[in-house]
BAFI-3210 file (N, C-alpha, C; in Angstrom, 3 decimals, decimal comma, padded with zeros to 6 digits):
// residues 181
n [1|2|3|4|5|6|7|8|9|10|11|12|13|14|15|16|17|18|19|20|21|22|23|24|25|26|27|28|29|30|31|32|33|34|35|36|37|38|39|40|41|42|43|44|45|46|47|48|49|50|51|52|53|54|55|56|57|58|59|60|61|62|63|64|65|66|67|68|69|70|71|72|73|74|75|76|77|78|79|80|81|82|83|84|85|86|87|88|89|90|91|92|93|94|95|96|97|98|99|100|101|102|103|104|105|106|107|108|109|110|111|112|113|114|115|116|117|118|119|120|121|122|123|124|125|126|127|128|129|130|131|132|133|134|135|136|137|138|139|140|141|142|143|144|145|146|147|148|149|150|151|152|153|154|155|156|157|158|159|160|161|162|163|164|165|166|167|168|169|170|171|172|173|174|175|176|177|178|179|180|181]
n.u [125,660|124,733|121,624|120,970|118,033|115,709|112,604|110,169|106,677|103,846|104,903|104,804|106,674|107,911|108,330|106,113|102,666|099,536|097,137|094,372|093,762|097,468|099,358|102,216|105,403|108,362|109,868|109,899|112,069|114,940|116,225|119,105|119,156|117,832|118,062|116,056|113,763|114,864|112,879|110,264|107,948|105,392|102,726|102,550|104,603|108,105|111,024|114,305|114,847|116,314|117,755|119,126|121,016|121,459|120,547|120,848|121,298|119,603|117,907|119,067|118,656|116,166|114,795|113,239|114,734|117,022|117,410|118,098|118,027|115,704|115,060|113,154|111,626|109,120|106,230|103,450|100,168|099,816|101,193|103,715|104,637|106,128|105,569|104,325|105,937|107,889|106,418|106,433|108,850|109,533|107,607|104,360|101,226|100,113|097,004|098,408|100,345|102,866|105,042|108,822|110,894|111,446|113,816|113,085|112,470|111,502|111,732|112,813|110,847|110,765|113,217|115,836|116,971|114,591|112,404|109,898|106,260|104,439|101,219|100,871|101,042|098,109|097,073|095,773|094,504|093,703|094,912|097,941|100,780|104,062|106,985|108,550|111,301|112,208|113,041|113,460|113,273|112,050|109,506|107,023|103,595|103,059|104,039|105,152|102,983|100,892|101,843|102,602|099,906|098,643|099,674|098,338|099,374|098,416|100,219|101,242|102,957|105,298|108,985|111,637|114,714|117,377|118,429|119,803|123,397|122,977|121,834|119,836|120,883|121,918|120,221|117,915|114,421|113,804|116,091|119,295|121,793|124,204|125,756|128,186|129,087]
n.v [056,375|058,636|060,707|062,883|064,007|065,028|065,294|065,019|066,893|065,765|063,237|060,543|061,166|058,022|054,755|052,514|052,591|051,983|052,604|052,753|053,603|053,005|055,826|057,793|056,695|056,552|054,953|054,098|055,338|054,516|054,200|053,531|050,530|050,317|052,570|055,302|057,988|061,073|062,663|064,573|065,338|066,714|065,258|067,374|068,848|069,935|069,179|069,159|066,121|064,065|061,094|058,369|055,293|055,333|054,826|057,163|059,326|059,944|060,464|062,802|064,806|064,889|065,173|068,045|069,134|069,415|071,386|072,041|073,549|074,502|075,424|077,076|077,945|079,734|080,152|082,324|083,455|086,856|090,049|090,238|091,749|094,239|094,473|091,669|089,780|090,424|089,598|086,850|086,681|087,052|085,551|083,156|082,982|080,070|077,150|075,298|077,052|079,098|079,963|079,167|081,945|082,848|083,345|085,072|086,560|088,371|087,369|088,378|087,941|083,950|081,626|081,648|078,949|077,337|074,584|074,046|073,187|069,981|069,124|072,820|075,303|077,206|080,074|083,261|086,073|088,192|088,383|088,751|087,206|086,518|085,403|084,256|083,243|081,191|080,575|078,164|076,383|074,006|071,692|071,179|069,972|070,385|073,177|075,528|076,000|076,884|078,524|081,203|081,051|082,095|084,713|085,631|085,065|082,883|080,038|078,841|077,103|074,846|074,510|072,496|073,479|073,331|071,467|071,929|071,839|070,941|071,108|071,549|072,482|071,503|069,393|067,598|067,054|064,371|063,315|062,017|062,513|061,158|062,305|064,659|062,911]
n.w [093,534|091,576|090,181|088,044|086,124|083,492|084,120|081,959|081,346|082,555|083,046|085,955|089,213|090,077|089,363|088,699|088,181|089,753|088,580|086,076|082,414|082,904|083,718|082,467|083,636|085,176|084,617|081,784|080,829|080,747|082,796|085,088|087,164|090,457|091,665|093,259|093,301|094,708|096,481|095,255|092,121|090,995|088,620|086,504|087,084|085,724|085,124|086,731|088,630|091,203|091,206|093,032|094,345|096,914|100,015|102,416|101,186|099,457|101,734|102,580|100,614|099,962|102,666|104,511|106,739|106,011|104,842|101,651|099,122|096,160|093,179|091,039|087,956|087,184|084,970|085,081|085,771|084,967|085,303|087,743|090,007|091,993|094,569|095,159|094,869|096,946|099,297|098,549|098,987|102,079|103,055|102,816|103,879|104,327|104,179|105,574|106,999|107,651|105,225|104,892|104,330|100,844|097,700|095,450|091,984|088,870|086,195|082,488|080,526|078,825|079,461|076,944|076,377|076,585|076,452|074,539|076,116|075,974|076,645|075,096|076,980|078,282|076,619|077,195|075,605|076,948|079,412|080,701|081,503|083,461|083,623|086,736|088,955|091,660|094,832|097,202|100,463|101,594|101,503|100,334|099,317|096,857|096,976|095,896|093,650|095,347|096,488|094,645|093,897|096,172|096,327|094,405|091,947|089,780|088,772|085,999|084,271|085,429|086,017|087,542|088,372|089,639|092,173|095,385|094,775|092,364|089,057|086,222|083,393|080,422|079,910|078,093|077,930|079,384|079,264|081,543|083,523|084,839|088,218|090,146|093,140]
ca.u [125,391|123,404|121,885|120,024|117,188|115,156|111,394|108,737|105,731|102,840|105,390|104,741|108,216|107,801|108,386|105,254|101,734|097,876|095,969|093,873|094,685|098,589|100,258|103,649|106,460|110,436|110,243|109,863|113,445|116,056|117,056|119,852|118,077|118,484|117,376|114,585|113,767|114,837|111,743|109,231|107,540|104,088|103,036|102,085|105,620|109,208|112,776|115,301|114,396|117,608|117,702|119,810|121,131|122,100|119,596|121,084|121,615|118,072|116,966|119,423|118,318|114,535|114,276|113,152|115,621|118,487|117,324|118,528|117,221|115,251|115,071|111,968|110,929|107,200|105,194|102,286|099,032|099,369|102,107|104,272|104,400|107,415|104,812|103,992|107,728|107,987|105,540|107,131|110,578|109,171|107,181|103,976|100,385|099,380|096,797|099,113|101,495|103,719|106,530|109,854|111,329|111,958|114,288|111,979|112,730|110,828|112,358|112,394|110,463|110,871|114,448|116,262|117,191|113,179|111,633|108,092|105,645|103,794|100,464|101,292|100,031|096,897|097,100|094,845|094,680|093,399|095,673|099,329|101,423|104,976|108,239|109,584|112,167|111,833|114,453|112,651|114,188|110,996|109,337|105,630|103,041|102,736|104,290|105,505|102,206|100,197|102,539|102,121|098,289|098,480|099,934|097,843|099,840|098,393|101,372|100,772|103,890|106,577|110,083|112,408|115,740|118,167|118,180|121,429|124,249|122,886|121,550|119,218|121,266|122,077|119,511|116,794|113,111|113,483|117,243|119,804|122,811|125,202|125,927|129,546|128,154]
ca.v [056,962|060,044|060,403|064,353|063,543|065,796|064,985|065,414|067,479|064,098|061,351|060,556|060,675|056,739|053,684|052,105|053,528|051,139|053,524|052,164|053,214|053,681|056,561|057,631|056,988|056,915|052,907|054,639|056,418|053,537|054,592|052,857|049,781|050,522|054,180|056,093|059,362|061,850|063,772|064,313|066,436|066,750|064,842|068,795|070,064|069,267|069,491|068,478|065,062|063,875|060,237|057,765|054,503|055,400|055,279|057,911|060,398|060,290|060,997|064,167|065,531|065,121|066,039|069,416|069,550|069,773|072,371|071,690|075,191|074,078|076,687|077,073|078,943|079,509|080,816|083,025|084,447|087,816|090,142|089,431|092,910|094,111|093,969|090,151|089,207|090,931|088,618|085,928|086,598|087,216|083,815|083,103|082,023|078,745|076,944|074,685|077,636|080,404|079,494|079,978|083,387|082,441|084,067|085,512|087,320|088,384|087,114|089,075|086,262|082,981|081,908|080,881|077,251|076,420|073,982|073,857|072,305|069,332|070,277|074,109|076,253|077,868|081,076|084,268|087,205|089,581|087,886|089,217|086,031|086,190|083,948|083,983|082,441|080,947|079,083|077,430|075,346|073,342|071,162|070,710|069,874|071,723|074,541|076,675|076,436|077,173|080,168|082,103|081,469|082,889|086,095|086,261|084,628|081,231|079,113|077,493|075,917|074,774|073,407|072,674|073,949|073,104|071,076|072,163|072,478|070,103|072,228|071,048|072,998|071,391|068,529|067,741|066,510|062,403|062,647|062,281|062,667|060,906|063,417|063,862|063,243]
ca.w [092,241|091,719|088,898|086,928|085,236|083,264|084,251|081,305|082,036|082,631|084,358|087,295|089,851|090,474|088,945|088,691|088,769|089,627|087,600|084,811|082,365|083,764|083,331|082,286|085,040|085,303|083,979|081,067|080,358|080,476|083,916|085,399|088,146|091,909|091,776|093,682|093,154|095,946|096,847|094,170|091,302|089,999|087,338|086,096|086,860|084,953|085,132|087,720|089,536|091,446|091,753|093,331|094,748|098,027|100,911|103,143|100,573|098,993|103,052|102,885|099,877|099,706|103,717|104,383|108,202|105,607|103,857|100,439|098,360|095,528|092,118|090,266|087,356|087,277|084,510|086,361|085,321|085,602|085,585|088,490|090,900|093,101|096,093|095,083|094,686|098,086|099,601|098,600|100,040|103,330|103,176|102,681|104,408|103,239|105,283|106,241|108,048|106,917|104,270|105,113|103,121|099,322|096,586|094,524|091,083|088,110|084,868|081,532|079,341|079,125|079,126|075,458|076,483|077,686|075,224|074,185|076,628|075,027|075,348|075,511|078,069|077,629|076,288|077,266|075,097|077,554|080,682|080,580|082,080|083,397|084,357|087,677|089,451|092,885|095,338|098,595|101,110|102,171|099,893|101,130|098,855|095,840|097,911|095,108|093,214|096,730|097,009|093,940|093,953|097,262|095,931|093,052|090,577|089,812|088,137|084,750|084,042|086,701|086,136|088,739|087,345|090,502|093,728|095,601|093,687|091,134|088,030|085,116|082,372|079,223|079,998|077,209|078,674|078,860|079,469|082,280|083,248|086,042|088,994|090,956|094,246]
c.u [124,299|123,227|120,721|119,065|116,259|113,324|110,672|107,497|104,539|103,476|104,957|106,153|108,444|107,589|107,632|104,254|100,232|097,022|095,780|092,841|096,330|099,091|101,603|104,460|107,782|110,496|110,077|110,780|114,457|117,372|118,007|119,313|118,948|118,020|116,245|114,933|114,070|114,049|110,787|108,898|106,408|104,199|103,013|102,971|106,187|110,148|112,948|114,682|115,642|116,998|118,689|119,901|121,675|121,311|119,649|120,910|120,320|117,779|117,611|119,233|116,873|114,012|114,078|114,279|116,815|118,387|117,882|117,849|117,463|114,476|114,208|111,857|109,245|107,049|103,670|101,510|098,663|100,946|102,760|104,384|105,686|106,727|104,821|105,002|108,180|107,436|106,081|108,245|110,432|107,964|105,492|102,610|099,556|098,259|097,230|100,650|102,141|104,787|107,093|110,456|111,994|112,910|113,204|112,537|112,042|111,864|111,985|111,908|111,017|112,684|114,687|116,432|116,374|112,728|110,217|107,658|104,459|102,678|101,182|100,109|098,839|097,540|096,092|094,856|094,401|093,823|096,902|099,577|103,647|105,946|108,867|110,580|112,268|112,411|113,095|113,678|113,838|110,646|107,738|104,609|102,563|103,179|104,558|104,129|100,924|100,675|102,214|100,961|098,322|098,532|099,258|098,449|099,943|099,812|100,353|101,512|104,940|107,727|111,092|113,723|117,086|117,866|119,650|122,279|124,322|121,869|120,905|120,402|121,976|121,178|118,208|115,352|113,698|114,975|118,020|120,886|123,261|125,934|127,297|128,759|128,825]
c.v [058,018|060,616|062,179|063,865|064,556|065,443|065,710|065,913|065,644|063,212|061,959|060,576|059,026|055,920|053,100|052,973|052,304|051,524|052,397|053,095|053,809|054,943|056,630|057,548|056,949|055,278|053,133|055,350|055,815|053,890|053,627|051,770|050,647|051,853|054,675|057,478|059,996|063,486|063,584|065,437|066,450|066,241|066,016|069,534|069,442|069,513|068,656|067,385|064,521|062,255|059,174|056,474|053,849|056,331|057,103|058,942|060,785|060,903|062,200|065,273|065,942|065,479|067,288|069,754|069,553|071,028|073,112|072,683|073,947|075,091|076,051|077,899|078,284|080,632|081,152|083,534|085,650|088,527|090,589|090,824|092,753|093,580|092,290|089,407|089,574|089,291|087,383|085,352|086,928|085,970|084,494|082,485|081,285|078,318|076,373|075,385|078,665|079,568|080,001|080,946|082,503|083,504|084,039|086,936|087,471|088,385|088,337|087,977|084,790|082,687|080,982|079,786|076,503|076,097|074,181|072,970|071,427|069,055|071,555|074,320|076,855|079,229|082,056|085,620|088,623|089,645|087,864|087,593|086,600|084,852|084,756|083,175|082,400|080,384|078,985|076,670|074,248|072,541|070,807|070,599|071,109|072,664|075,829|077,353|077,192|078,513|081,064|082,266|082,359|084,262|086,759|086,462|083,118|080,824|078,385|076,940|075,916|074,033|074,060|072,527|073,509|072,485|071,461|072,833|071,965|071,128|071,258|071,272|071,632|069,582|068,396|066,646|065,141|061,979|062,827|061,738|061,623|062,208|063,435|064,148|064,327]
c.w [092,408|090,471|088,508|086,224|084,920|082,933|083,211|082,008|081,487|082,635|085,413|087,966|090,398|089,263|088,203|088,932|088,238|088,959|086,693|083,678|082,630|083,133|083,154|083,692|084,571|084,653|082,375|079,694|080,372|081,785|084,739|086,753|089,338|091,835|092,119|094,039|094,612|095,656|095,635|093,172|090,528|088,959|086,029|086,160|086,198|085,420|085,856|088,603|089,961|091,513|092,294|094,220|096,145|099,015|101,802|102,452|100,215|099,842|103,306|101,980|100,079|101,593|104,532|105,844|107,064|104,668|102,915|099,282|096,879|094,908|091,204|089,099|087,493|086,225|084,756|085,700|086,051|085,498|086,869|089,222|091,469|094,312|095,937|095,520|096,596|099,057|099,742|099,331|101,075|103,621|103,422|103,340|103,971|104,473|105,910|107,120|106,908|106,637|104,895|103,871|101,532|098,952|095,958|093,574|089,691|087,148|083,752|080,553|079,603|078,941|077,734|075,693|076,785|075,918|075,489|074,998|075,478|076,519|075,913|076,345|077,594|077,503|076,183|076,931|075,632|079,279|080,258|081,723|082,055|084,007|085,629|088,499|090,828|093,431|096,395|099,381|102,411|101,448|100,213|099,936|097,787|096,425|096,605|094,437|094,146|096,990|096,148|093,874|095,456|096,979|094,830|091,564|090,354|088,777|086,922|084,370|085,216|086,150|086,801|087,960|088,448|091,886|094,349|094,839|091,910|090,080|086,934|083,625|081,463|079,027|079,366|078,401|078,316|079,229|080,974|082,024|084,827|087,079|089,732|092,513|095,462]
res [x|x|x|x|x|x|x|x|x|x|x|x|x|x|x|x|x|x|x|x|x|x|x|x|x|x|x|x|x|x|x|x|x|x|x|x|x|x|x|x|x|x|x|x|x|x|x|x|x|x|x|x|x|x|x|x|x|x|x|x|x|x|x|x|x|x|x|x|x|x|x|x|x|x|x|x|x|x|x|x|x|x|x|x|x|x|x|x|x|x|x|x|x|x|x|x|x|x|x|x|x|x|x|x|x|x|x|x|x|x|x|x|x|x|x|x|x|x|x|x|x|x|x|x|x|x|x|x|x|x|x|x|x|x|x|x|x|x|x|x|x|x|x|x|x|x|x|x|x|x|x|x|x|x|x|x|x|x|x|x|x|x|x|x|x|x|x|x|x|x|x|x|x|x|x|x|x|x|x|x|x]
***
């Protein structure tokens, strides 16, 4: 089984969480038992979380040697440059090593089907902010948000809109869907 799930911005991608007091997690959403998330997502990003009931598959999705391209929008402080976008798609130096080359594209606004973040983003009246769109096909710690700060476009909102061929679209925050595997 493989299951779409549309991660809220503040869950955690896990089950359970020791904090006191706990935060939100996936035990949360009436998710079908037997399921662990493949790979992960800030409790600070949203969208697409794949999860499923079938060891092997989780280890071919969420491991970066299969390199499984993974689509971002990012809303950026700052507006977004050809040079920057450049940058990007020729990979990036983190301190942990040079990214491998991204898709990288500057959006025109946010897109019509993006709901309201609960809280909203901050908003800076004298800091222009755009949306871009980002594939990868790594997955390293915070990498996306590590990348645009790199270029000089910190990230203020992230949701992961596609893993593969699997796609967020017509998926409300809190819900999921069953996947054909």
């Amino acid at each position: 089984m493989l299951i779409a799930f549309n991660k809220p911005y503040g869950v955690l991608s896990q089950f359970t969480d020791k904090t006191v007091p706990p935060r939100p997690t996936l035990a949360g959403f009436d998710l079908p038992e037997g399921v662990y998330a493949a790979g992960r997502l800030d409790q600070d990003s949203e969208g697409l979380l794949l999860l499923s009931d079938d060891g092997p598959l989780i280890a071919r999705i969420s491991s970066p040697k299969f390199h499984w391209p993974k689509t971002y929008l990012a809303q950026v402080e700052g507006d977004a440059t050809e040079e920057q976008l450049t940058r990007l798609r020729q990979g990036v130096e983190l301190k942990d090593g040079t990214t491998r080359p991204a898709k990288a594209q500057k959006l025109v606004g946010a897109p019509d089907w993006l709901w309201p973040r609960t809280p909203p983003v901050r908003q800076r009246k004298t800091v222009a902010d755009s949306w871009i769109e980002l594939t990868i096909t790594e997955g390293r710690n915070r990498q996306v948000r590590r990348m645009t700060a790199a270029v000089g476009l910190p990230t203020l909102r992230l949701l992961r809109i596609a893993v593969g061929p699997h796609r967020l679209e017509g998926l409300r925050p809190g819900l999921w869907r069953e996947e054909p595997l």
